[in-house]
C-alpha positions in Angstrom: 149.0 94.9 78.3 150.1 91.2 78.1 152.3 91.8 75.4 154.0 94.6 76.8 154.5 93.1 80.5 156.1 90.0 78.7 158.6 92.2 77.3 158.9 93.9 80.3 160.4 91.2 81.5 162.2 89.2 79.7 164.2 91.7 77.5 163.8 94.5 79.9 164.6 93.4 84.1 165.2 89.7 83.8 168.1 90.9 81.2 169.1 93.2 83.6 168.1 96.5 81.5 165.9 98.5 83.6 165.3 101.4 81.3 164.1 98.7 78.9 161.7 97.5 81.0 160.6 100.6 82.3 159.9 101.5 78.4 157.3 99.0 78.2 155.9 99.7 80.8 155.7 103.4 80.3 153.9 102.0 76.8 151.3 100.1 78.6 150.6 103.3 80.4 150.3 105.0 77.1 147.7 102.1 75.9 145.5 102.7 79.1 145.4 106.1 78.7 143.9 106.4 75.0 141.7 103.4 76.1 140.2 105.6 78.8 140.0 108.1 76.2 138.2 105.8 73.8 135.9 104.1 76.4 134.3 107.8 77.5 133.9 108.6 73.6 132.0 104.7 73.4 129.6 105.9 76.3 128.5 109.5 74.3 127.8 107.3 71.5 125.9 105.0 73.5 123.6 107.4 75.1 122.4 108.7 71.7 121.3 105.2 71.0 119.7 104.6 74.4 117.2 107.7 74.7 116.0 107.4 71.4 114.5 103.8 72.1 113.2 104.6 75.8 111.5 107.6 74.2 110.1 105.1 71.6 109.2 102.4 74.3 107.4 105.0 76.7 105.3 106.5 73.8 104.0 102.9 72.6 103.1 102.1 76.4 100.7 105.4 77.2 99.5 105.3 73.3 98.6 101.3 74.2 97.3 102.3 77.4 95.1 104.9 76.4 93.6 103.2 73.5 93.3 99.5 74.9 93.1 99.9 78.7 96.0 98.4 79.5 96.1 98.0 83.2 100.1 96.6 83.5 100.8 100.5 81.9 102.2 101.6 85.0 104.3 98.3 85.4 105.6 98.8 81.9 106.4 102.4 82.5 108.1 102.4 86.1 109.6 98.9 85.3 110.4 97.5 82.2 111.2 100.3 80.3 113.4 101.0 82.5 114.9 97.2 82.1 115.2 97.9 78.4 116.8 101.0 78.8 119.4 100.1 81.1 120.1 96.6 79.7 120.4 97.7 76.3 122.7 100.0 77.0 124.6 97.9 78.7 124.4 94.9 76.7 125.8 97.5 73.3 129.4 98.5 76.2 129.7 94.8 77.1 129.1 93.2 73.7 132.0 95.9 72.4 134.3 95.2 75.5 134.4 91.3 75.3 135.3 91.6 70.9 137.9 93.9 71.1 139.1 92.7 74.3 138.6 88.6 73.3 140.5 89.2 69.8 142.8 91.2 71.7 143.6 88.7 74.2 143.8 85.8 72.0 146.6 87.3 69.7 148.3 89.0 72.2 148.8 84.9 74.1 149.6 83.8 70.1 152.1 86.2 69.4 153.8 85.1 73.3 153.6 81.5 72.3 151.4 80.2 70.4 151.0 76.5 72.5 149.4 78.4 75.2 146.5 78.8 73.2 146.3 75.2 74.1 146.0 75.9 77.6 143.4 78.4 77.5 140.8 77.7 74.1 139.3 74.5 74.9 137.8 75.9 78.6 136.5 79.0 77.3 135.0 77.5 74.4 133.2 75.0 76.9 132.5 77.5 79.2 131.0 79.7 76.3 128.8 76.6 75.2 127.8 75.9 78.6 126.2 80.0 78.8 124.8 79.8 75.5 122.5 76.3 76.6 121.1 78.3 79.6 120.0 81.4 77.2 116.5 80.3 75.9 115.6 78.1 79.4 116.8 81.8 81.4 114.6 83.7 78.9 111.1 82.1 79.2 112.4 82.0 83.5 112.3 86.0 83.1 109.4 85.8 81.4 107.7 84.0 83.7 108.8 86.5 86.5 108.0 89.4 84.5 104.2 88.1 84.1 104.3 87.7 87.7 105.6 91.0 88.3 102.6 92.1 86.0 99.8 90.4 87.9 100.6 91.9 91.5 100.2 95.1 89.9 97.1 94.6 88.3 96.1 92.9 91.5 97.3 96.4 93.8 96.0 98.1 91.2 92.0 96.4 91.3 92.6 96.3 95.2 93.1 100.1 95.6 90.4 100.8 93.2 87.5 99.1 95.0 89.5 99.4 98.6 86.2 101.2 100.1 83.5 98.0 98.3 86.1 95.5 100.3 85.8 97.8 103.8 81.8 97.8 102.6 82.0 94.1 102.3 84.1 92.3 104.9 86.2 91.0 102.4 89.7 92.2 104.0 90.6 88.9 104.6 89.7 87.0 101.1 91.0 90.3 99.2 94.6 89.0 101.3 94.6 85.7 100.5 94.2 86.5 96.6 97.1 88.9 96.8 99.5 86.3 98.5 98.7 84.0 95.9 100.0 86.3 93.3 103.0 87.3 95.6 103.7 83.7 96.0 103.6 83.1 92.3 106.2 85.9 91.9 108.4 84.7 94.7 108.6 80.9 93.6 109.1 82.2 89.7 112.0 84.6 91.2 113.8 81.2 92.8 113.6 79.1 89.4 115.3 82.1 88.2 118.3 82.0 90.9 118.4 78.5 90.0 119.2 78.9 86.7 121.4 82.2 87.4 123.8 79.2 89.1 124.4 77.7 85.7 125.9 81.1 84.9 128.5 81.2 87.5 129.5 77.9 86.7 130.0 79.1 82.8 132.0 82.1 84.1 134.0 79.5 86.1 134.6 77.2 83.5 135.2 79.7 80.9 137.3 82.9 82.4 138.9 80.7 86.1 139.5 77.1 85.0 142.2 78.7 82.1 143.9 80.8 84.6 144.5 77.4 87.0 145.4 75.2 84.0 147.7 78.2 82.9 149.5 77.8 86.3 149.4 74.1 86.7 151.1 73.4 83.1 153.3 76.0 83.9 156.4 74.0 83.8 155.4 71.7 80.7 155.3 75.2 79.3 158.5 76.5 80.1 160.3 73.0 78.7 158.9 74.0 75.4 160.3 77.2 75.5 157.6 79.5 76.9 159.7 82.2 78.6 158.7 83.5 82.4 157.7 86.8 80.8 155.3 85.0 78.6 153.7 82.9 81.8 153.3 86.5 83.5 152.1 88.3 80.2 149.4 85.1 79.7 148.0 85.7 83.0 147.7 89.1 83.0 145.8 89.0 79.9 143.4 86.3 81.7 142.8 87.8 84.8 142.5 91.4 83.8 141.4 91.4 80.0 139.8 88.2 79.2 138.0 87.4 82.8 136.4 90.8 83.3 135.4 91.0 79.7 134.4 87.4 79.7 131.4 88.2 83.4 130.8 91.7 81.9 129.3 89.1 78.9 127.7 86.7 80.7 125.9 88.6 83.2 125.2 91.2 79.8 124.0 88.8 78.0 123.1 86.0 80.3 120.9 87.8 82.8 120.0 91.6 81.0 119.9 90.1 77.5 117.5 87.6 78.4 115.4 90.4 80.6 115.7 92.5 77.5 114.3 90.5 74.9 111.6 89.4 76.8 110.8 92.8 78.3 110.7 94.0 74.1 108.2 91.4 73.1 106.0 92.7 75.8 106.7 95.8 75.2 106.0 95.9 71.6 103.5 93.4 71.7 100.8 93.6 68.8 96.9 93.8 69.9 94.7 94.3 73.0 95.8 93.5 76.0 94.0 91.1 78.2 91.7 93.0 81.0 91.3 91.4 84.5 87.6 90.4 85.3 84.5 90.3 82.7 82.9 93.3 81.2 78.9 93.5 81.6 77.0 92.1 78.2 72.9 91.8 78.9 71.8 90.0 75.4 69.0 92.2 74.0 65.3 91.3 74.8 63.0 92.0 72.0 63.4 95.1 70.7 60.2 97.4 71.5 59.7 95.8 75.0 59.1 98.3 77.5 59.5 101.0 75.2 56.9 103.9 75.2 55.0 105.9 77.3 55.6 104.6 81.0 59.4 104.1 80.8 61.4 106.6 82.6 64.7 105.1 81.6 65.4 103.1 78.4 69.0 101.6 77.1 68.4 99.8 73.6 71.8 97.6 72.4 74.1 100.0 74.1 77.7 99.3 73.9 80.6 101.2 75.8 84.4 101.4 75.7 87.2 103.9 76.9 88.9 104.7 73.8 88.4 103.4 69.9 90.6 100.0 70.4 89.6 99.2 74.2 87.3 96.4 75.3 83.5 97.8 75.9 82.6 98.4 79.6 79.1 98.1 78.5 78.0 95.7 75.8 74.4 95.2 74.4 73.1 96.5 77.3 68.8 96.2 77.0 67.5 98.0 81.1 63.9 99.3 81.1 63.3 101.5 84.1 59.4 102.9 84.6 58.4 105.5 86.1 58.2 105.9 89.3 60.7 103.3 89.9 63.2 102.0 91.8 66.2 100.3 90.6 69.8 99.1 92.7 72.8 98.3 90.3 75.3 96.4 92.2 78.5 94.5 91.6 82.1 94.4 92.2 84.2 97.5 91.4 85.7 98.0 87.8 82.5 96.0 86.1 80.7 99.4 84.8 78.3 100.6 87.5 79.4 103.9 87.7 79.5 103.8 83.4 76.1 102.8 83.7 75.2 105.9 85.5 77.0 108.3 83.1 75.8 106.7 80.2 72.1 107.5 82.2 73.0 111.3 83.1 74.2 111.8 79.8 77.8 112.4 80.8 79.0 109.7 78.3 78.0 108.8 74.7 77.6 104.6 73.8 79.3 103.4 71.1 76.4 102.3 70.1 73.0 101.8 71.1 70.7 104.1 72.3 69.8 106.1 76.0 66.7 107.4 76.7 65.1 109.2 79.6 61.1 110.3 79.7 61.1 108.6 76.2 63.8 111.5 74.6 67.5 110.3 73.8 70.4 111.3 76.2 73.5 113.0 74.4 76.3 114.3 76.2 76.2 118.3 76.7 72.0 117.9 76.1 69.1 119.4 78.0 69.9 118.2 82.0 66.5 118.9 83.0 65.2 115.3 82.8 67.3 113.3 85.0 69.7 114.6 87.7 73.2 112.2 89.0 74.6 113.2 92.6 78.1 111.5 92.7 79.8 109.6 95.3 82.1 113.3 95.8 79.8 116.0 96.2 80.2 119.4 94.9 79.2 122.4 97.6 80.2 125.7 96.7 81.4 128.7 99.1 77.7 130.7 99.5 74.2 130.5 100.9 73.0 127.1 102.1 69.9 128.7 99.3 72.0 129.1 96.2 73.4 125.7 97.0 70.3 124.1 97.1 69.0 125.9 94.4 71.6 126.0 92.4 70.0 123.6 89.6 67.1 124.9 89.7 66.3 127.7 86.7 63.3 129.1 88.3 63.3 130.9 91.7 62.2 128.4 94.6 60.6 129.2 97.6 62.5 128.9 101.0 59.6 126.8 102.1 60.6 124.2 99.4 63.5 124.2 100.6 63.1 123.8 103.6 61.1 120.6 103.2 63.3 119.4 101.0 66.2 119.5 103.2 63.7 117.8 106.0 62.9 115.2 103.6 66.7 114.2 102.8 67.5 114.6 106.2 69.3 118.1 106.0 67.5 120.0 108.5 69.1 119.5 111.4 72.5 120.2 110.0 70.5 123.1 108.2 69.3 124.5 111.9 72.9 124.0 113.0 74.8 126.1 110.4 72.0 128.8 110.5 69.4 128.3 108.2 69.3 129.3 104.4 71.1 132.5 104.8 74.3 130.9 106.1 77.3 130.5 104.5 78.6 127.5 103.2 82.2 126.8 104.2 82.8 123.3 101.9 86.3 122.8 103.5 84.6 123.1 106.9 82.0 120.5 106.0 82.4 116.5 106.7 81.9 114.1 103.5 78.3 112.9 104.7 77.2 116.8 105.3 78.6 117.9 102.1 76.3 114.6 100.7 73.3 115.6 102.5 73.5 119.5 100.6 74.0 117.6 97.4 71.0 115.2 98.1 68.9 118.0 99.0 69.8 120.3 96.0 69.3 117.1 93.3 65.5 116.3 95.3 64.8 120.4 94.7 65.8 120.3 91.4 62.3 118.3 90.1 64.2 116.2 87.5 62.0 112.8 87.4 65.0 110.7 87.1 67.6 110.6 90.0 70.7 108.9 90.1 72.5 108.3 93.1 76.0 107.5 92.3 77.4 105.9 96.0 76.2 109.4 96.7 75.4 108.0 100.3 78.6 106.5 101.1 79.9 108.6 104.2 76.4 108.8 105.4 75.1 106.2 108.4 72.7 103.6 107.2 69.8 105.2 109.0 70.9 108.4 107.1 71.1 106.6 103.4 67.9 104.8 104.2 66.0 108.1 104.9 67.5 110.1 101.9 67.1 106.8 99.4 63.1 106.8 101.0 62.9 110.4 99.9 63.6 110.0 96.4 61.6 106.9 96.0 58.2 109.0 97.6 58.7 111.5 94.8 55.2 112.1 92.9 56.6 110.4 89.5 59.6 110.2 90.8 62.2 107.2 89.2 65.6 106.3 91.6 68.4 104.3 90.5 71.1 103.6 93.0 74.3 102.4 92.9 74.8 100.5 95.7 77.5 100.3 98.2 75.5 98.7 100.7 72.9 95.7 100.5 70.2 97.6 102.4 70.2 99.5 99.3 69.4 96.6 97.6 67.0 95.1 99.2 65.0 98.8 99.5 64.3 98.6 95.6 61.8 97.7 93.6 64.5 95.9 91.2 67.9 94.8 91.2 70.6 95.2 88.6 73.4 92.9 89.2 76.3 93.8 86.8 78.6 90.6 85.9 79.3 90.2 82.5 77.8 87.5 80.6 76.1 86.8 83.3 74.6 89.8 84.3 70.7 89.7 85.6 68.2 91.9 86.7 65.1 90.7 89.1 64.3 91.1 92.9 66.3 89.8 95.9 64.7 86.4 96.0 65.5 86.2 92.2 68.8 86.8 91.9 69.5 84.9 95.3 68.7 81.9 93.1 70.2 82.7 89.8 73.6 85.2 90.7 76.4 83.3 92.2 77.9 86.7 92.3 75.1 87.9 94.3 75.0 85.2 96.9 78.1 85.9 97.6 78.4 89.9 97.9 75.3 89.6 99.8 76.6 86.8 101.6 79.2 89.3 102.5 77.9 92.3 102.9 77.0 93.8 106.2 73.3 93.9 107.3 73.0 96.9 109.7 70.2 96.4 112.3 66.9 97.2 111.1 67.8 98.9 108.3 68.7 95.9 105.7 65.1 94.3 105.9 63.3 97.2 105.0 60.7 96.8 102.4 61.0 98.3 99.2 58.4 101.7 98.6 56.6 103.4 96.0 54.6 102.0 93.0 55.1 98.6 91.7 56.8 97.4 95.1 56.9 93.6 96.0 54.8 93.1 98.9 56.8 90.7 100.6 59.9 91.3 102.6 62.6 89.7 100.9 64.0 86.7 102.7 67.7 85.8 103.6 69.2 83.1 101.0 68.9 79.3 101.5 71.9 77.2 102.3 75.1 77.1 100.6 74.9 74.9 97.9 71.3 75.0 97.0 70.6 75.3 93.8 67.3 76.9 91.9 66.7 78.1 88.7 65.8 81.5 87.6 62.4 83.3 87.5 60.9 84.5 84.7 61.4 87.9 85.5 65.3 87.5 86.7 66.7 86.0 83.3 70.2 86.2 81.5 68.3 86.8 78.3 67.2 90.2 79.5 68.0 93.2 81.4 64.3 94.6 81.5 63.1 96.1 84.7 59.2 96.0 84.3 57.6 95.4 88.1 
C-alpha cells in the first residue's frame, strides 16, 4: 500500500501523469481485494483449529468434575473455556497479521528509502521491549483474578446449596460479609490488573505513535537527503494503517488474551485433585468390636465415602454405634456429609470401604428395605387413596384402625379428617410441603421398620409439628430414630448428638459437645430456639434425665467428657 501510494505520487500526479497515478492506485485496489480474499480463507482455517481444542478443554472439565468433585466446574465451563477459545483464536489472526504485515511494512519503508528505517526502528523496538517486560508480571495479575473469579463461585455455589441451613440459622448477615470478602478480593485483584494494562498503552504508544511523530518531525532532514514527498506519504501510510493496527492487534492479543490464555490452560489442564472448600467428616475408629452385637440397631465399622473413584471421601473412617431403641441428631453445616450419612444408613449408597449394618445384618444398595426406613427432606405422595399412600410400604394388608392411629400419632389426623378420611384421594400438586411431609411421616411410622431415618423430613413443618412427629418415632416399641437436623430443638430432643466436622467430628449430648465442638457452640449459638419447644427433654430408653442447659460464656473453655470424644464416634447411652 505504501509502496504503491509513493509511486502514486511522485512518478504519477506530482509528474503531472494522472493515468500513472491512477494505475497505482487501481493496483493497491487490486492488493486489497485478494487480501480480503486471503483474510476470509485465514478465518476457515482458524475455526478448524479452535473447536477442536474447546471440545478438548470442555471434555477434561466435566471428566475432572465428575471424578474429583470439582466445585469451580461451572466457572471453568461458562468462563474460561470460553477465554481459551476466543483468545486463542484470536491470538493465531493477530500473531499472523502483525508477521506478514511487520515484514511487509519494514521492506516496503526500505525499498522508499532506506534512512527512514532510522526514524521508525529504534521506537518500535523499545516499545516492543517495553510490552514484552509487562508479560510475566500481567500473567500471574490474571491469575490472580482468575482465582478470585473462582472463589465467588465456589462461594455462590456453597451459599445456594445450604440457603435454607442459613434462613434456619440466622446467619443472613455473616453468610454476606463472607461473600463481600471474596467480592472484594476480586475487585482489588481486577484494579492491579488495570494497573498493569496502563503499561500496555504506553508500549502501544511508544512502539506504533512515537514513529509516526518522529516521521513528521524529521520530515525535512528527510527530504535534504533525498527522501521524495511520495516516500514521506507512502511511510506514513504504512505506519498508521499497516504497522499501528497490526502493532495493538498484538499487544492487546498477546498482552491481555495471551496472558488470560496461558493462565486459563494451566488451570484448565491442571494435573490432580482439585482442592474442595470446607473439611470432609473423618471419626478415627474406636476399638473394633465396641458396641457391636446384639443391642445395636445401627453399626458403621471404618466406613469411607466418595462421589466418584478419584474424589475426596465424604465420609472417612466413620466408627457410629446406634442401639436400639435410640435416638440420635446428626447436625452440621451443609456440604459436610449428613445427608451421605443417611444414605449410607438406608442403604441407598455403598462405602468405599467399611461396613453398614442395621439390626446386626449388612446394608447393600438394592437389599432387603424391611429393616430401616429414610423419609427425605422432599416427600413422595402419589395420586390415590390417603390408604395406599400410607400403606404403600407396607407388604401385608394393614388395618384402617392402624392407620388411623398412626396418622394421629404423626400428627396427620386432622389433615386426614379434612381431606375425607382414608378413602380420599390424594391430589400431590394440591398438597402444601408440610402436608405432603406429614403423609410421608405417617406412611414410614406404619411401615414397622425398627430403624427410621428422618432426612430434614420435617423442614416445612412448624416446630410444634416436627416436635410431635420426632416424639412419635422415638415412643416406637423398639423403635431407633436418627434425625438430621435442621433445627436445634431436634438436637436437644435426642438421646445423642452427632456433630459432623471433619477431623473434628464428635458425638455426645448437648452439654458435651457445648464444651468440646466449637462448631457446635456456634450453630447452636445461632440457631433459633422456638418457645417451648427447644428445651424439651429428650424421650425413650436410655434418655439423659436432665434438661440440657444453655452454654456458658463465650470464651470458656472445658474439656471433653468421656463419652463426647474425637477418638470415637460411638453412641452407647
Amino acid at each position: 500500500m505504501g509502496f504503491a501510494l509513493a509511486r502514486a505520487l511522485d512518478e504519477g500526479f506530482l509528474a503531472g501523469r494522472s493515468g500513472v497515478g491512477l494505475g497505482w492506485l487501481g493496483l493497491a485496489a487490486l492488493a486489497v481485494t485478494v487480501g480480503a480474499y486471503g483474510t476470509g480463507r485465514v478465518y476457515r482455517a482458524v475455526a478448524a483449529l479452535v473447536e477442536p481444542l474447546r471440545d478438548a478443554l470442555v471434555r477434561r472439565v466435566v471428566t475432572r468434575a465428575l471424578d474429583d468433585g470439582d466445585s469451580a466446574a461451572v466457572s471453568r465451563l461458562t468462563h474460561q473455556v470460553e477465554i481459551a477459545r476466543d483468545t486463542f483464536a484470536g491470538l493465531v489472526m493477530v500473531a499472523r497479521s502483525f508477521v506478514f504485515t511487520a515484514t511487509g511494512a519494514l521492506i516496503g519503508l526500505f525499498s522508499l528509502a532506506p534512512v527512514l528505517l532510522l526514524v521508525v526502528v529504534p521506537p518500535l523496538v523499545l516499545g516492543l521491549a517495553l510490552f514484552a517486560a509487562t508479560l510475566r508480571p500481567m500473567a500471574r495479575r490474571q491469575e490472580t483474578f482468575l482465582a478470585a473469579d473462582e472463589a465467588i463461585a465456589e462461594e455462590l455455589g456453597t451459599v445456594a446449596d445450604g440457603l435454607r441451613d442459613i434462613t434456619a440459622a440466622g446467619a443472613e448477615s455473616r453468610v454476606a460479609a463472607e461473600a463481600d470478602i471474596r467480592i472484594e478480593a476480586e475487585f482489588r485483584a481486577a484494579r492491579t490488573l488495570a494497573r498493569w494494562g496502563v503499561l500496555r498503552v504506553l508500549a502501544v504508544a511508544l512502539a506504533g505513535r512515537f514513529p509516526i511523530v518522529l516521521l513528521i518531525v524529521t520530515a525535512p532532514w528527510l527530504l535534504d537527503r533525498g527522501v521524495t514527498p511520495g516516500a514521506l506519504v507512502g511511510a506514513l501510510s504504512y505506519l498508521t494503517t499497516s504497522l499501528l493496527p497490526a502493532l495493538q492487534n498484538l499487544m492487546h492479543g498477546l498482552g491481555t488474551s495471551g496472558s488470560r490464555l496461558v493462565v486459563v490452560l494451566r488451570r484448565l489442564t491442571a494435573v490432580g485433585p482439585v482442592r474442595l472448600g470446607g473439611g470432609r467428616g473423618r471419626a478415627s475408629a474406636s476399638p473394633k468390636g465396641e458396641g457391636e452385637g446384639e443391642g445395636s440397631a445401627v453399626e458403621l465399622r471404618a466406613v469411607t465415602f466418595a462421589y466418584g473413584e478419584h474424589a475426596r471421601p465424604v465420609v472417612r473412617d466413620l466408627d457410629l454405634t446406634v442401639p436400639e431403641g435410640g435416638h440420635l441428631a446428626v447436625v452440621g453445616p451443609s456440604g459436610v456429609g449428613k445427608s451421605t450419612l443417611a444414605g449410607l444408613i438406608a442403604g441407598l449408597l455403598e462405602p468405599r470401604s467399611g461396613v453398614v449394618r442395621v439390626g446386626g445384618q449388612p446394608v447393600r444398595a438394592g437389599g432387603d428395605p424391611s429393616r430401616r426406613v429414610l423419609i427425605p427432606q422432599e416427600a413422595y405422595v402419589f395420586t390415590g387413596t390417603l390408604r395406599a399412600n400410607l400403606s404403600y410400604l407396607c407388604a401385608d394388608p394393614v388395618s384402617d384402625t392402624e392407620l388411623t392411629a398412626a396418622a394421629e400419632a404423626v400428627g396427620l389426623g386432622e389433615l386426614a379428617d379434612r381431606i375425607g378420611g382414608l378413602t380420599a384421594v390424594v391430589d400431590p400438586a394440591g398438597l402444601s410441603a408440610g402436608e405432603r411431609q406429614l403423609i410421608a411421616l405417617a406412611r414410614a411410622y406404619v411401615s414397622r421398620a425398627p430403624v427410621a431415618v428422618l432426612d430434614e423430613a420435617t423442614c416445612h413443618l412448624d416446630p410444634a409439628a416436627e416436635a410431635r412427629a420426632e416424639r412419635a418415632f422415638a415412643r416406637r416399641p423398639g423403635g431407633t430414630l436418627i434425625v438430621i437436623a435442621h433445627r436445634v430443638s431436634s438436637a436437644h430432643r435426642a438421646h445423642r448428638i452427632l456433630i459432623m466436622d471433619g477431623p473434628q467430628t464428635l458425638c455426645g449430648t448437648h452439654e458435651e459437645l457445648l464444651s468440646s465442638s466449637d462448631l457446635y457452640r456456634a450453630l447452636t449459638g445461632s440457631w433459633p430456639v422456638p418457645g417451648g419447644v427447644a428445651a424439651s427433654a429428650p424421650e425413650g430408653p436410655g434418655a439423659p434425665a436432665r434438661v440440657p442447659q444453655p452454654p456458658g460464656p463465650p470464651g470458656s473453655e472445658g474439656g471433653p467428657s468421656p463419652s463426647a470424644r474425637s477418638a470415637s464416634a460411638d453412641y452407647v447411652p
